[in-house]
N, C-alpha and C positions, 0 to 999 in steps of 0.2 A: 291180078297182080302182073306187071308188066315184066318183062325179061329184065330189064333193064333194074327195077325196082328189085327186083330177086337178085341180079348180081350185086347191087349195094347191100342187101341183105346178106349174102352170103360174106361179103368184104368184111361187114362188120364182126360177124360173127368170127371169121378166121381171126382179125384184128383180137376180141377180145379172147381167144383160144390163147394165141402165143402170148398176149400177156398174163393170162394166169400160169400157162407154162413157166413163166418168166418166174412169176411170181414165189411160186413154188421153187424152184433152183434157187432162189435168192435167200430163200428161208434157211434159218441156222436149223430146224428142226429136223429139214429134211435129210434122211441117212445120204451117205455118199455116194451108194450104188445107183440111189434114184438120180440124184446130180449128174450120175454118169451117163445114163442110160439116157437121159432126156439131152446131153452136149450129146451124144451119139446120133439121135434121132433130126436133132436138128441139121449138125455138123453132114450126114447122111443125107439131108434134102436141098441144103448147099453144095452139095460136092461135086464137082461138072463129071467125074466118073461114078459107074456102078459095078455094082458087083457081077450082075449079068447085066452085058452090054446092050443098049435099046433097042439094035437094028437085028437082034435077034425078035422075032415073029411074037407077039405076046408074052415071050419070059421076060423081058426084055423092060416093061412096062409096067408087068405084075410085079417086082420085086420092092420098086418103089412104093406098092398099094399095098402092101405084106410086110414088107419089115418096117419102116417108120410107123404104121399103128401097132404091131408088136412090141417092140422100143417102148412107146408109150404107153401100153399098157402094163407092160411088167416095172415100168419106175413108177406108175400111179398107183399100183400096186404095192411097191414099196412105201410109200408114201402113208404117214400115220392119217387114219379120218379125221382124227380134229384140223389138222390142218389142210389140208385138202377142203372142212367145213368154211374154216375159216376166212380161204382167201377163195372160195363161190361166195361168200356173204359178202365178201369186199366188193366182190367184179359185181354184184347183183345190186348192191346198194351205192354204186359210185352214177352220177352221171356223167353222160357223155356230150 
């Protein structure tokens, strides 16, 4: 597989990540903390600051690789499995 072929792979893959993230916020099912934690996680990877600033030596880089998948796993977490089942069957069975 070409690099090239791997980064449209990977695109794609990121593409349908944040739509089911989407997906999930969007749901009435979903508790409110999850809703929170996931506008956190995004609002956190939009944000032209950080918490530890980048031109510190490696903290600086890790915080971003640490706390936005933290984030997301404690709202997925909150998150009931039927619904969570529901919208992998949607993103699995939709074409693209």
């Amino acid at each position: 597989m070409t690099t090239r072929a791997r980064l449209a792979e990977l695109g794609r893959q990121l593409k349908d990540r944040i739509a089911y993230y989407r997906a999930l916020y969007g749901d009435p099912r979903t508790p409110w903390l999850a809703r929170a934690l996931l506008w956190l996680a995004i609002g956190y990877t939009l944000l032209p600051f950080d918490l530890i600033p980048d031109f510190i030596p490696v903290l600086g880089h890790l915080d971003d690789l640490v706390i936005v998948p933290a984030l997301l796993f404690l709202a997925l977490s909150l998150i009931p499995a039927e619904v969570k089942r529901e919208h992998e069957g949607k993103m699995c069975g939709r074409t693209s």
